[in-house]
C-alpha positions, 0 to 999 in steps of 0.5 A, spaced: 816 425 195 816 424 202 823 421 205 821 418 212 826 418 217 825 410 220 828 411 227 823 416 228 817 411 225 821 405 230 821 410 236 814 411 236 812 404 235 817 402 241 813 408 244 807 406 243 809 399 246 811 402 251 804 405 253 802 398 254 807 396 259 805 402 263 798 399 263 800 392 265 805 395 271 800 400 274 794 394 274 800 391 279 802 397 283 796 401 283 796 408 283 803 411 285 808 416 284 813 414 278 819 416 281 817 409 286 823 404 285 820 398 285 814 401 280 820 404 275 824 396 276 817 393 274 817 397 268 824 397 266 822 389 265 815 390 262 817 395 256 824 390 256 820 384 254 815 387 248 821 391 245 826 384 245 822 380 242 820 385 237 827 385 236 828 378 237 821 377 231 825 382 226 832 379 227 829 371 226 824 372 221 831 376 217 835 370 219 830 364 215 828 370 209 835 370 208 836 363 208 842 363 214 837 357 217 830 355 216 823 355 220 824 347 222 831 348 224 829 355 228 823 351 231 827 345 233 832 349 236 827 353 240 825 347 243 832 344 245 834 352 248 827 351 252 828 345 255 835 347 257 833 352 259 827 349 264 832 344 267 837 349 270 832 353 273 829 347 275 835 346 278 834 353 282 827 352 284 826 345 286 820 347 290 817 348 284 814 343 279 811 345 272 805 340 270 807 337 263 802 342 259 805 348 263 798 349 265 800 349 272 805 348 277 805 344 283 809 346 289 813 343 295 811 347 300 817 345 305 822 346 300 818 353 300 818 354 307 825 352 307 826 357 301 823 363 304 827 363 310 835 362 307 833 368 303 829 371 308 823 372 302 817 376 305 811 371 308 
């Protein structure tokens, strides 16, 4: 019988995401050397974002197995935390207007402008 160490087999799935977000940085960055900051800033975000929500689907799909909530509570509070959500960085960028299917935004290129400028963003 063979005994399998289950952090060994975790890290090596979260190693192999990690590939992933190495790929999808590069395709931005281009081919640099990866002591560069903005390159290990973009990947420390990437490689975030696949191992939380691996996180994220292991805990929620324990959670409603165990019965602690179901699939329709989850759903709907999932959709209240994202409108919340969507109202307070409406209030942070209020140049940006998201269509109602989330397909598209429409910006307020004055609001823009003025943005730029306060936060001395690049042209």
């Amino acid at each position: 019988m063979i005994v399998i160490d289950r952090s060994e087999a975790i890290f090596a799935a979260f190693s192999r995401l990690r590939q992933f977000a190495r790929y999808t940085v590069g395709r931005v960055t281009g081919t640099c050397p990866p002591s560069r900051g903005s390159y290990r800033q973009m990947l420390d975000l990437a490689e975030s974002r696949h191992i939380h929500r691996v996180e994220l689907n292991a805990l929620t799909g324990l959670l409603i197995r165990k019965g602690v909530f179901t699939q329709a509570e989850f759903d709907q509070q999932l959709e209240d935390e994202a409108l919340h959500y969507e109202a307070a960085v409406q209030k942070q960028f209020p140049e940006v207007r998201p269509a109602p299917d989330g397909r598209s935004y429409a910006l307020d290129p004055a609001g823009a402008v003025k943005r730029c400028r306060e936060e001395e963003w690049p042209p």
